[in-house]
N, C-alpha and C positions, 0 to 999 in steps of 0.2 A: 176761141180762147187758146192760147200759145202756153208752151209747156209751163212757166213760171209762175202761170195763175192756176193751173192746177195745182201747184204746190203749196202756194202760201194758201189759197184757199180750200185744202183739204183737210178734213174733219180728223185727220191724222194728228195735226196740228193741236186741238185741243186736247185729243189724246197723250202729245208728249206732254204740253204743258202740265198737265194733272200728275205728271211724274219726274218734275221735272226738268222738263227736255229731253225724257227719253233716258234710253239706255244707254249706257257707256263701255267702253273697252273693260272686259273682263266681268262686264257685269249681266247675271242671268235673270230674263223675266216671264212669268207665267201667264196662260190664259187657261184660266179652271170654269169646269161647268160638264154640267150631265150629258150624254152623247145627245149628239143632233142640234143643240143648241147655237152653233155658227162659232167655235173656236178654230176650225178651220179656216174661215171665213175672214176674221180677225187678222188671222195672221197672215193672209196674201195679201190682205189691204196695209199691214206694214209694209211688207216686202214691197208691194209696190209705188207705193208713196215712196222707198228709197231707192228703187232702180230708176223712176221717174226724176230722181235727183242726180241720176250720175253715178249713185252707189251699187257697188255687187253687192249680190246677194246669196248665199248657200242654202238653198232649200231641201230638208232630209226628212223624208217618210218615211215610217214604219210599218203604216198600214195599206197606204195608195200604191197605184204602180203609176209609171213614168206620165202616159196619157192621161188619168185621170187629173192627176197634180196639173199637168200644162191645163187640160181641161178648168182649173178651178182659176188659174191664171185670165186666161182669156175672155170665161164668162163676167165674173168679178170687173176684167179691164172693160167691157163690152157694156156691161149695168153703168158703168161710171161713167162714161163717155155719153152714154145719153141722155146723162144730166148736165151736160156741158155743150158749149160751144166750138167742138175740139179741129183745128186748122190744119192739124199734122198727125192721124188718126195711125197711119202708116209707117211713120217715121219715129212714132214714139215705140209703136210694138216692136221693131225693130230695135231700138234700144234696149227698152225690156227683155228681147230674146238673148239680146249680148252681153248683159251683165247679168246673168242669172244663171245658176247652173244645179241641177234638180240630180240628188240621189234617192236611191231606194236600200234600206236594209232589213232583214229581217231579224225579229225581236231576239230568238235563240241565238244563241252563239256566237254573237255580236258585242267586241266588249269597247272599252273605252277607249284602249290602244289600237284597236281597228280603227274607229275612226277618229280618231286624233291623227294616226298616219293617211288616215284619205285625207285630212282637212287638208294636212302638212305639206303633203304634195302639191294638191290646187295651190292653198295660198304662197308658199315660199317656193318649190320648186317652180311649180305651173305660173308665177306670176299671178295669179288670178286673187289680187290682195279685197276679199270679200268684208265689207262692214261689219253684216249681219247673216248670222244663223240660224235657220229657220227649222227647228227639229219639232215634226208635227208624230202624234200618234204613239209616243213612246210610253210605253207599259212601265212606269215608275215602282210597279208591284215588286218590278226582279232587279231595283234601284238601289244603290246605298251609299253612305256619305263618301263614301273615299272617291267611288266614280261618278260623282255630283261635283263634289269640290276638284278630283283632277283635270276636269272639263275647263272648270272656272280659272285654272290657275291658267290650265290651257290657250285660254282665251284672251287673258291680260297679255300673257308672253303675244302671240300673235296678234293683236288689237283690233278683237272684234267683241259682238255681243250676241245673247243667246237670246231667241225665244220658243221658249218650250209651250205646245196644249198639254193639258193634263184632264184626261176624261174623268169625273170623280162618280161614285156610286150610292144613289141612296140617301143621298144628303149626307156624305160621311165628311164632316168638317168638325173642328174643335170650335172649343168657344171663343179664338179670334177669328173663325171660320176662315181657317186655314185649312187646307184639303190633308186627311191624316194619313192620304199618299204619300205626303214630304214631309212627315211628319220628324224623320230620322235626321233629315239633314235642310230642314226650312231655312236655317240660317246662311248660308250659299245662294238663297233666293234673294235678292234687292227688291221686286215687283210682284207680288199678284192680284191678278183682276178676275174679279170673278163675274161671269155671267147668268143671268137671272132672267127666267119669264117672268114676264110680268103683265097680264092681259095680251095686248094686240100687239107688243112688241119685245123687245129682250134689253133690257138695261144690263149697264156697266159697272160695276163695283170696285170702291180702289181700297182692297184688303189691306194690302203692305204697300208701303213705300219708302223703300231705303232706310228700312230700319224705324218704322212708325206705322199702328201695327190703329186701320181707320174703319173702314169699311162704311167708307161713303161712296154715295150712288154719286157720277158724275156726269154731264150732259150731252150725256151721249146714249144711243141707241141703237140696235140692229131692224133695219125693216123685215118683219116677218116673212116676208116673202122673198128677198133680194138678198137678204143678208148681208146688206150694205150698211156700213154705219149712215147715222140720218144727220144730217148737218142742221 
């Protein structure tokens, strides 16, 4: 299978559908769920589905260091590939390596002008005109509307999109079972998904959608094991 059929046939795909088409320039989207659940998971499987297109991508942790994250990369590309027929197994990592570029920051002292001016560099200085932002791990506890929404404005002016994990505690969700982490500034969010055990596997929940507020399960799945969506 040649890079094009991994794409149109990626479970990625029915995931924008359910939103869409996905995310757009200046627009932020969430993946909530209890730790260990595969929001990490989720989210390289974006990222890769759009480096595999030709798209960069900006990958930011707050809790991982550099190896680990490549680590979740590779495993993730490694699980996918063997459910496929893949002709250019080498050629595609290779692309994956060259549009991607992975930061690490840590949660204190870290504000929004800090990295607005890293983005700012990569994307406008650096050239490095990335899609999608991948800010995994960030502690939404030391969050607030101003530095939620200057991200977002952030984001339109440079024309990319966000996706945030949000680890939630305890089942703490309101009654649109929206995480009461973002509780202060939810309206800056366009997406959230929220993830759910559910017996032998982890289902998909599509909380919000651009301003429509559902909390329908959609057909998709994480294998318990692989943390792979299941097509």
């Amino acid at each position: 299978m040649v890079k094009d059929g991994l794409i149109s046939r990626s479970p990625v795909r029915v995931f924008e559908n359910a939103i869409n088409g996905g995310l757009h320039a200046g627009e932020i989207g969430l993946i909530a769920a209890a730790a260990g659940i595969g929001k990490t998971s989720v989210l390289v499987q974006i990222a890769l589905d759009k480096l595999l297109q030709g798209k960069k991508v900006i990958h930011i942790s707050f809790t991982q260091d550099h190896d680990y994250v490549v680590a979740w990369y590779e495993d993730i590309f490694d699980q996918f590939i063997k459910r496929k027929n893949v002709e250019n197994e080498r050629e595609l990592k290779e692309e994956i390596i060259r549009n991607r570029m992975l930061l690490n920051f840590n949660q204190e002292g870290v504000t929004t002008d800090i990295i607005r001016k890293s983005l700012k560099a990569m994307i406008i200085e650096g050239g490095y005109k990335a899609e999608a932002i991948i800010i995994d791990g960030f502690d939404f506890s030391i969050a607030n509307r101003e530095r939620i929404a200057t991200l977002k404005e952030f984001a339109k002016e440079l024309g990319f999109y966000v996706w945030y994990s949000c680890s939630v505690k305890d089942g703490n969700y309101d009654k649109k079972n929206i995480p009461n982490e973002i509780k202060d500034f939810e309206d800056c969010i366009d997406v959230v998904i929220d993830l759910e055990a559910k017996g032998d596997c982890v289902s998909l929940y599509l909380v919000k959608n651009h301003g429509k507020y559902l909390h329908e399960y959609e057909p998709l799945r994480l294998d318990p094991k692989t943390l792979l969506i299941l097509e």
